[in-house]
The first five atom37 places (N, CA, C, CB, O) and aatype in JSON, in Angstrom:
{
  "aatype": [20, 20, 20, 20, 20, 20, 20, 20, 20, 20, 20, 20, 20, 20, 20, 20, 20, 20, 20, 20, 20, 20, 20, 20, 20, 20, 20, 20, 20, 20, 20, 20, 20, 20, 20, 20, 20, 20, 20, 20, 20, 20, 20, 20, 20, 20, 20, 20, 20, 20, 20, 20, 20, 20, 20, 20, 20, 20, 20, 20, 20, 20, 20, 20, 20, 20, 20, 20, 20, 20],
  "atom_mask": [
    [1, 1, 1, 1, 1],
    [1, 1, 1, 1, 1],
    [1, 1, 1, 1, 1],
    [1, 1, 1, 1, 1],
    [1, 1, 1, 1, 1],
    [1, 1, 1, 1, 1],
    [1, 1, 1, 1, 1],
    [1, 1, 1, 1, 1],
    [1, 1, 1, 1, 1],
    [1, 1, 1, 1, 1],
    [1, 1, 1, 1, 1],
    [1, 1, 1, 1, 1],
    [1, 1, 1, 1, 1],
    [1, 1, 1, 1, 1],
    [1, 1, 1, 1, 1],
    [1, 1, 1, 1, 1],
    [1, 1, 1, 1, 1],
    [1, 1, 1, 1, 1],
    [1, 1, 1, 1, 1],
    [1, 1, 1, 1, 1],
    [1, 1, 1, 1, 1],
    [1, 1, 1, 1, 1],
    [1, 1, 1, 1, 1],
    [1, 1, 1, 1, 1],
    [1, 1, 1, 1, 1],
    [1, 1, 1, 1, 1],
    [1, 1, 1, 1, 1],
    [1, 1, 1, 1, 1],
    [1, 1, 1, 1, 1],
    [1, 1, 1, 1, 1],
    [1, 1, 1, 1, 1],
    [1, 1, 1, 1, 1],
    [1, 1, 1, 1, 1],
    [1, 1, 1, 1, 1],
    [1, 1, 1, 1, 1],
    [1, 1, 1, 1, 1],
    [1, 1, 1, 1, 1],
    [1, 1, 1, 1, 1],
    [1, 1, 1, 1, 1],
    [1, 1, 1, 1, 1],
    [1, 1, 1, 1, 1],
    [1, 1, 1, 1, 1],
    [1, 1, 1, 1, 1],
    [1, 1, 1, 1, 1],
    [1, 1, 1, 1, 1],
    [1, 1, 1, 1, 1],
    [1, 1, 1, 1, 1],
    [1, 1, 1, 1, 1],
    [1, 1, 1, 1, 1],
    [1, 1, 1, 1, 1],
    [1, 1, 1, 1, 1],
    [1, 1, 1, 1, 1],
    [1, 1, 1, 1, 1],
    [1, 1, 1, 1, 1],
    [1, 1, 1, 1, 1],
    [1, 1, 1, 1, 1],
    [1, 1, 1, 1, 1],
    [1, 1, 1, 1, 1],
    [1, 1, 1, 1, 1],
    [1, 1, 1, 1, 1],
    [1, 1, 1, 1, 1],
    [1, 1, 1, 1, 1],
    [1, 1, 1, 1, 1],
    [1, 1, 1, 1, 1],
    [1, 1, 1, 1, 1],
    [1, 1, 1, 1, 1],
    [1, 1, 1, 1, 1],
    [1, 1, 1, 1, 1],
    [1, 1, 1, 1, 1],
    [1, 1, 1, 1, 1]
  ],
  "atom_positions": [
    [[-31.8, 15.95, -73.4], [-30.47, 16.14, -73.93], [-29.59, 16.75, -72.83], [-30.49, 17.05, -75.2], [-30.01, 17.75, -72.24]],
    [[-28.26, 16.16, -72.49], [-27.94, 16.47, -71.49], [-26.64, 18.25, -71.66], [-27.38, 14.9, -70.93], [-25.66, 18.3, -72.39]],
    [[-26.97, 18.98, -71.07], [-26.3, 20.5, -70.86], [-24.61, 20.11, -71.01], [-26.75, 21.31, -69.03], [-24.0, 20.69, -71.9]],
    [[-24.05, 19.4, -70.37], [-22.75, 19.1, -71.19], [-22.3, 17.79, -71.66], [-21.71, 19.48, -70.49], [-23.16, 16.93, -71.8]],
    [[-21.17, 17.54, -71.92], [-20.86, 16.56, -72.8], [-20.59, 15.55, -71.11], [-19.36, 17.0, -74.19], [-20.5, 15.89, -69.93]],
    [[-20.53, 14.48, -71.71], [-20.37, 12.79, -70.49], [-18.87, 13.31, -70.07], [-20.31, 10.51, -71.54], [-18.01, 13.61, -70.9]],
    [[-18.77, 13.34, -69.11], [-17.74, 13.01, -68.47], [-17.12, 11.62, -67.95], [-17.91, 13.65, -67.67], [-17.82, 10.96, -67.18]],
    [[-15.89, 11.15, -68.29], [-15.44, 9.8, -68.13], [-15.33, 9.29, -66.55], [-14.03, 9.71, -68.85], [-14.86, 10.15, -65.8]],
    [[-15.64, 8.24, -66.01], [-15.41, 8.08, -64.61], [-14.31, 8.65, -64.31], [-15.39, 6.82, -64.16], [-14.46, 9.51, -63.44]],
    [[-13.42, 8.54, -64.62], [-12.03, 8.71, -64.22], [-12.01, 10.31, -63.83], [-10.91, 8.24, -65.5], [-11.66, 10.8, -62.76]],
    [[-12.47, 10.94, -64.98], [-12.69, 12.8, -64.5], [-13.62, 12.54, -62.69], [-14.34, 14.02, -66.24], [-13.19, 12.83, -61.57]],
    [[-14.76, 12.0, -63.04], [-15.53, 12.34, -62.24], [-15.42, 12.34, -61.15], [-16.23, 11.98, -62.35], [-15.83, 13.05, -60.23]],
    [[-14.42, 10.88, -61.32], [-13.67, 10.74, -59.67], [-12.89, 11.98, -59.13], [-12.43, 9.47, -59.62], [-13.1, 12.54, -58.06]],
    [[-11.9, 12.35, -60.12], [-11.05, 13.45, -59.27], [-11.79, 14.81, -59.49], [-9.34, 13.59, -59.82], [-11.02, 15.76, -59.34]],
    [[-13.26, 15.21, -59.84], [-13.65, 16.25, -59.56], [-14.52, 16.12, -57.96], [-14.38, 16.7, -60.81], [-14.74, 16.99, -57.11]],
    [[-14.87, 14.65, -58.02], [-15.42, 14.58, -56.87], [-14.41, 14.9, -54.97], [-15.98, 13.09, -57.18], [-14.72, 15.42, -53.91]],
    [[-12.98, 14.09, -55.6], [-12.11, 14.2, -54.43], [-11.05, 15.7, -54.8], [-11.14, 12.52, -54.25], [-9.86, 15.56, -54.51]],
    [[-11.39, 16.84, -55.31], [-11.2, 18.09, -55.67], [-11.98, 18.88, -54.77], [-11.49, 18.31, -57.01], [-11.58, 19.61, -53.87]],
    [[-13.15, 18.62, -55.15], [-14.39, 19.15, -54.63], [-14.19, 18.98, -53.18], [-15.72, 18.44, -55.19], [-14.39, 19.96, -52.46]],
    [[-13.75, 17.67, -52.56], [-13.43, 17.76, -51.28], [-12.46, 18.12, -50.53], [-13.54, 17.02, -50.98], [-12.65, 18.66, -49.44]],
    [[-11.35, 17.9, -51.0], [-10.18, 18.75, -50.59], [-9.88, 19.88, -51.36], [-9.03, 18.03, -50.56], [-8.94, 19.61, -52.11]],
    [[-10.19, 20.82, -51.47], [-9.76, 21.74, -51.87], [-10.03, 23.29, -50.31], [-10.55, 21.75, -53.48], [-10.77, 23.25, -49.33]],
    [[-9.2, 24.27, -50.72], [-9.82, 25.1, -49.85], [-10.49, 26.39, -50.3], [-8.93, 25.39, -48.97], [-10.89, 27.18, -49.45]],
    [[-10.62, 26.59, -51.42], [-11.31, 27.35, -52.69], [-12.9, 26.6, -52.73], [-10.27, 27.02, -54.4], [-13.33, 25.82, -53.58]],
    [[-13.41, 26.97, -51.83], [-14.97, 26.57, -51.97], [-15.91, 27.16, -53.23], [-15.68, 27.09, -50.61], [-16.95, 26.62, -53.61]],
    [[-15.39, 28.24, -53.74], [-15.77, 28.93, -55.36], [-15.94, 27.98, -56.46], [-14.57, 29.92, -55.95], [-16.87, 27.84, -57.25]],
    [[-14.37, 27.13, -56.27], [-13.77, 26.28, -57.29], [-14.34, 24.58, -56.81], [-11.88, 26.53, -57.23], [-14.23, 23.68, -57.64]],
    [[-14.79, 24.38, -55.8], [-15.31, 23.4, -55.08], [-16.99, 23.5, -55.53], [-14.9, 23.63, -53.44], [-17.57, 22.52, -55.98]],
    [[-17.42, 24.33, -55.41], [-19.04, 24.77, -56.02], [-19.19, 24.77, -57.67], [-19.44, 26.52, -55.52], [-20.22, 24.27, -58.12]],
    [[-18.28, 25.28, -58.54], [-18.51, 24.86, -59.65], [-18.14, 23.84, -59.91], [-18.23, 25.46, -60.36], [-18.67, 23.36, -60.91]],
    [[-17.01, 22.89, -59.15], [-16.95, 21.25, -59.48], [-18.51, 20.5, -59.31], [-15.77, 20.43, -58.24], [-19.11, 19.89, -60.2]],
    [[-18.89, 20.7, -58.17], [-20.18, 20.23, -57.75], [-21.64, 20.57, -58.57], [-20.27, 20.75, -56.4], [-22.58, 19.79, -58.42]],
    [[-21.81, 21.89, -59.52], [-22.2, 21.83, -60.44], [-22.39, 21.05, -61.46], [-21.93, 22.34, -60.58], [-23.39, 20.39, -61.77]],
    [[-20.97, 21.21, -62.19], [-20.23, 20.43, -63.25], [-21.55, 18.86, -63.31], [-18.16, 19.99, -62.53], [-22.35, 18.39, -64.12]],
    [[-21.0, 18.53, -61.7], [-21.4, 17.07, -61.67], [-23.12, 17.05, -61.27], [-20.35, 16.18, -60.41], [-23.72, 15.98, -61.24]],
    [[-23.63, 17.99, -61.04], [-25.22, 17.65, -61.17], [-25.4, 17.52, -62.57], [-26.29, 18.83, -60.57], [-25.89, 16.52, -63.12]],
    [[-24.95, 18.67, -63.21], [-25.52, 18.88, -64.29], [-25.28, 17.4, -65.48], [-24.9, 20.33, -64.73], [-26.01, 16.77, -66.25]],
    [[-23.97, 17.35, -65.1], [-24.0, 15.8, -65.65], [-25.01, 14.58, -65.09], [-22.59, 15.24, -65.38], [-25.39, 13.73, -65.89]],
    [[-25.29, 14.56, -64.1], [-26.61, 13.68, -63.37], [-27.66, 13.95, -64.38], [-27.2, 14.26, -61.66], [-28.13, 13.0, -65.0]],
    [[-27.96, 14.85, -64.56], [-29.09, 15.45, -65.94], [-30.16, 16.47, -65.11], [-30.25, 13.85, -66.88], [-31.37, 16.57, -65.31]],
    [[-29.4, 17.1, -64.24], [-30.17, 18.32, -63.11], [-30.35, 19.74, -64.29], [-28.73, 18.88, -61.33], [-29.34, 20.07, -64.91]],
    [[-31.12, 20.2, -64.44], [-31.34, 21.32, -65.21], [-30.24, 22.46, -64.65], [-32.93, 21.77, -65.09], [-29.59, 22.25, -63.63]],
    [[-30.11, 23.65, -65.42], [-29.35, 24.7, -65.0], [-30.24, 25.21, -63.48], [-29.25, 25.9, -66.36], [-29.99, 25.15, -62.28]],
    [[-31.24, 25.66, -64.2], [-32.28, 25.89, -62.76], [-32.24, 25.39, -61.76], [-33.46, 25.65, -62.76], [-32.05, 26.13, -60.79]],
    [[-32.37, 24.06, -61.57], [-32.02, 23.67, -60.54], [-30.81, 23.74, -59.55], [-32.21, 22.87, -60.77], [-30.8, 23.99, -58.35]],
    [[-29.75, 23.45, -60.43], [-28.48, 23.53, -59.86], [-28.15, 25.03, -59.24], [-27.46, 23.11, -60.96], [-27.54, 25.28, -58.2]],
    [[-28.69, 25.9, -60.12], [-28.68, 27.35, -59.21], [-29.68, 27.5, -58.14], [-28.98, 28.64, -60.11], [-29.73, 28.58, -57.57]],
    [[-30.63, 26.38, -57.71], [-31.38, 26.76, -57.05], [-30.79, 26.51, -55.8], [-32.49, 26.35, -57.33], [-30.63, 27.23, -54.82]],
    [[-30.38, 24.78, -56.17], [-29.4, 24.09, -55.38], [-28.3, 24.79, -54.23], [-28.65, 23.47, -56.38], [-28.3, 24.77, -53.0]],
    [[-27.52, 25.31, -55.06], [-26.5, 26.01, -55.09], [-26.68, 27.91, -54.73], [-26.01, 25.59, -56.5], [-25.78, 28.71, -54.46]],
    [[-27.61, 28.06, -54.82], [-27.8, 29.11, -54.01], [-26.9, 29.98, -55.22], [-27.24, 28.94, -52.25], [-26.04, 30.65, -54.66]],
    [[-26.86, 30.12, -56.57], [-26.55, 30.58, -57.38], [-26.92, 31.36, -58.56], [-26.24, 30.03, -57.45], [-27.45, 30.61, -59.37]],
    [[-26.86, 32.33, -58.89], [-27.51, 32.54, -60.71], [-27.51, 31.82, -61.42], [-27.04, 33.32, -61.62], [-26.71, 30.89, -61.36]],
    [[-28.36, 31.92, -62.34], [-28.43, 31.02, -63.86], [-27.4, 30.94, -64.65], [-29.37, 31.51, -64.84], [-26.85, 30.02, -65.27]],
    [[-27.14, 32.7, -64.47], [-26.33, 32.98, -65.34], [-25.06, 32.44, -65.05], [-26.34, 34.22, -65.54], [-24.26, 32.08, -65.91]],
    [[-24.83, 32.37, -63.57], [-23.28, 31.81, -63.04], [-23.26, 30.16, -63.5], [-23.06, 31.95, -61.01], [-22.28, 29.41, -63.47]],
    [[-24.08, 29.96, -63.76], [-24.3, 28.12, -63.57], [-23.66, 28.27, -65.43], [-26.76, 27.16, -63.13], [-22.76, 27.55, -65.87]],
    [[-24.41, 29.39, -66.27], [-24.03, 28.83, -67.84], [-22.21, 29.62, -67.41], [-25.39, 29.84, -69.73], [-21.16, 29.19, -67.88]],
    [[-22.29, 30.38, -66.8], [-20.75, 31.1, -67.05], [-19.28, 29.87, -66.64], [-20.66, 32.77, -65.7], [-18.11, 29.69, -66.98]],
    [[-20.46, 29.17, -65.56], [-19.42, 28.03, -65.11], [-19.62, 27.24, -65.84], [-19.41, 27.41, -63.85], [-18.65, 26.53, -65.62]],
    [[-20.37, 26.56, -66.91], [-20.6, 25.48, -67.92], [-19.74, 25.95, -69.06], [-22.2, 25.27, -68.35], [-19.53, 25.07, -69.89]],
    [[-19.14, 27.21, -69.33], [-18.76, 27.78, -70.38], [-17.21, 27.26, -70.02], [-19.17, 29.43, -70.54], [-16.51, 26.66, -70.84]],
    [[-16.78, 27.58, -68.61], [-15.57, 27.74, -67.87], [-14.86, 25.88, -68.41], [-16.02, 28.14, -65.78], [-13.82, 25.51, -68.94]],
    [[-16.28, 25.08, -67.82], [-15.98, 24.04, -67.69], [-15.71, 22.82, -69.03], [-16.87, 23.86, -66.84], [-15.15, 21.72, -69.08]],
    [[-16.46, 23.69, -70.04], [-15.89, 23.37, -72.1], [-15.01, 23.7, -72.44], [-16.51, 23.96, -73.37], [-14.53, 23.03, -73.36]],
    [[-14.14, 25.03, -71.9], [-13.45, 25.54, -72.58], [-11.82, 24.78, -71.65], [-13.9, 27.25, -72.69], [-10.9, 24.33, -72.33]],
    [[-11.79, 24.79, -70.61], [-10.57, 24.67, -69.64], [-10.72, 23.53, -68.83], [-10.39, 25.88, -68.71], [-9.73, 23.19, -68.17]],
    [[-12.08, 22.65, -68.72], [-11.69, 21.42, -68.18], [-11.88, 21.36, -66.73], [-10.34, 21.14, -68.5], [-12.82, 22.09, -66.42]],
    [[-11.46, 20.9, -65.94], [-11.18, 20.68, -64.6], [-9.67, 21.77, -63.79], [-10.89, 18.92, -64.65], [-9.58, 22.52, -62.82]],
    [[-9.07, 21.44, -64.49], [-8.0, 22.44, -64.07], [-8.24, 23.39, -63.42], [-7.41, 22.96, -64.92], [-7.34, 24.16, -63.11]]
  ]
}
């Protein structure tokens, strides 16, 4: 069962070219999350990935239900 809901290509694209131009690498790292976790990467992993907490990975999954991409 996947940790968040499908994201539409169309999101995915502009989190992907976000993720690259941006200069907020914070906000660039939880985009890049976002999108493992949609791949179907466990929380664990993605913090492992990411050189992150667990807890930051659900705080950014919380970030990312409630407010989106923005």
């Amino acid at each position: 069962m996947p940790i968040i809901a499908a994201i539409p290509d169309e999101e995915r694209q502009l989190m992907c070219k976000e993720a690259q131009q941006t200069r907020d690498k914070n906000y660039a790292r939880r985009l890049i999350a976002m999108l493992m976790l949609h791949r179907g990467m466990t929380v664990t992993d993605v913090a492992r990935l990411l050189c992150a907490a667990r807890s930051s990975v659900g705080r950014w999954i919380n970030w990312f239900t409630l407010q989106g991409v923005e």
